[in-house]
N, C-alpha and C positions, 0 to 999 in steps of 0.2 A: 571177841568175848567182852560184855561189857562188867564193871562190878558194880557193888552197890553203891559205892561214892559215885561214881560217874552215873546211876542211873538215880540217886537222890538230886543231883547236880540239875539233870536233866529235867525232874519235874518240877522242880522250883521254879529254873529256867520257861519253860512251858507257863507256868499260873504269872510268873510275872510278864510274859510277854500277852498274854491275854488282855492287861491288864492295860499295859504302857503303846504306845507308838509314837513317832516322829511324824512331824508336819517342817514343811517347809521353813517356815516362822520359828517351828520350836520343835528341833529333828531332837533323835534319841542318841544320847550319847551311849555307845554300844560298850563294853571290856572283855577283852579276851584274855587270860594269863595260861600260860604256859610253866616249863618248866625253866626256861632259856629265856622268855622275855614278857614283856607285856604289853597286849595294842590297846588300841581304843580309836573310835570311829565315829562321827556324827554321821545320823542314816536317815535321809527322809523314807518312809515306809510307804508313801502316798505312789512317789513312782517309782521307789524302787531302788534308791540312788546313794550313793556314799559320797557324802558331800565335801569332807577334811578326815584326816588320820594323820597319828602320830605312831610309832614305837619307841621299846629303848635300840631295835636293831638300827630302826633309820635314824636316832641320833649319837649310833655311834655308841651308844654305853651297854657295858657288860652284865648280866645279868637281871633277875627279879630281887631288886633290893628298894626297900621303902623311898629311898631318896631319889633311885631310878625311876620310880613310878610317879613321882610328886614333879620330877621334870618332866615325864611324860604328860602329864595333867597342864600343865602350862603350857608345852608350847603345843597343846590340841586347843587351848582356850585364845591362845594368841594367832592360829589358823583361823581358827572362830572369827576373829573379830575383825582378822584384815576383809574376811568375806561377808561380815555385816551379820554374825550370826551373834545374839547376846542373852539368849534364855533355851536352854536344851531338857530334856529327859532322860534323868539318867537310869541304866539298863547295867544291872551288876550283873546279868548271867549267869543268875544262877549261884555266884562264889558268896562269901557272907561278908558283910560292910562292915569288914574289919585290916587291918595289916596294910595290904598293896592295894587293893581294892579303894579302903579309906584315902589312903594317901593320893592314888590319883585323884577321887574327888576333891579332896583340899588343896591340890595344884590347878584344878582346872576354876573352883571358886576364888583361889587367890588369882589365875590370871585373867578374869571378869567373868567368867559362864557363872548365870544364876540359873539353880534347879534347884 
């Protein structure tokens, strides 16, 4: 059963992916949030490929809290860079660029990704 959050979620998600795609050059930086953590993933959409990912599971830290998410944002933008990637697209899925959402963007533009 879906609800209406999840199904407004859904079609935001849908218009902005219409919209956006990842290339090689300049892949889409993807966010998932949960209720236990937060990802985020560069995705070339050209073949299909998930190029670097971070969470807060895989570094270890507890929760969806704003500080967890802004170290999330850095060290996907410090994967980025050992792999030569330095301009992405970013992809909020849907959630609103505000809270955790904002906060990984301004971890991943503090640690060099320009979008």
């Amino acid at each position: 059963m879906s609800s209406v959050k999840t199904d407004r979620r859904q079609k935001i998600k849908w218009s902005i992916r219409s919209k956006v795609s990842g290339t090689p050059e300049r892949p889409r930086l993807s966010v998932f949030r949960s209720n236990t953590a937060i990802y985020a993933q560069l995705i070339d959409d050209t073949q299909g490929v998930t190029l670097a990912s971070a969470s807060t599971t895989g570094l270890g830290l507890k929760g969806v809290k704003v500080d967890n998410s802004k170290e999330v944002g850095k060290k996907i933008a410090e994967i980025a860079s050992e792999k030569g990637i330095e301009a992405c697209v970013f992809d909020r899925n849907g959630y609103l660029y505000h809270g955790n959402i904002k906060a990984l963007a301004d971890g991943a533009r503090e640690g060099g990704l320009k979008f």
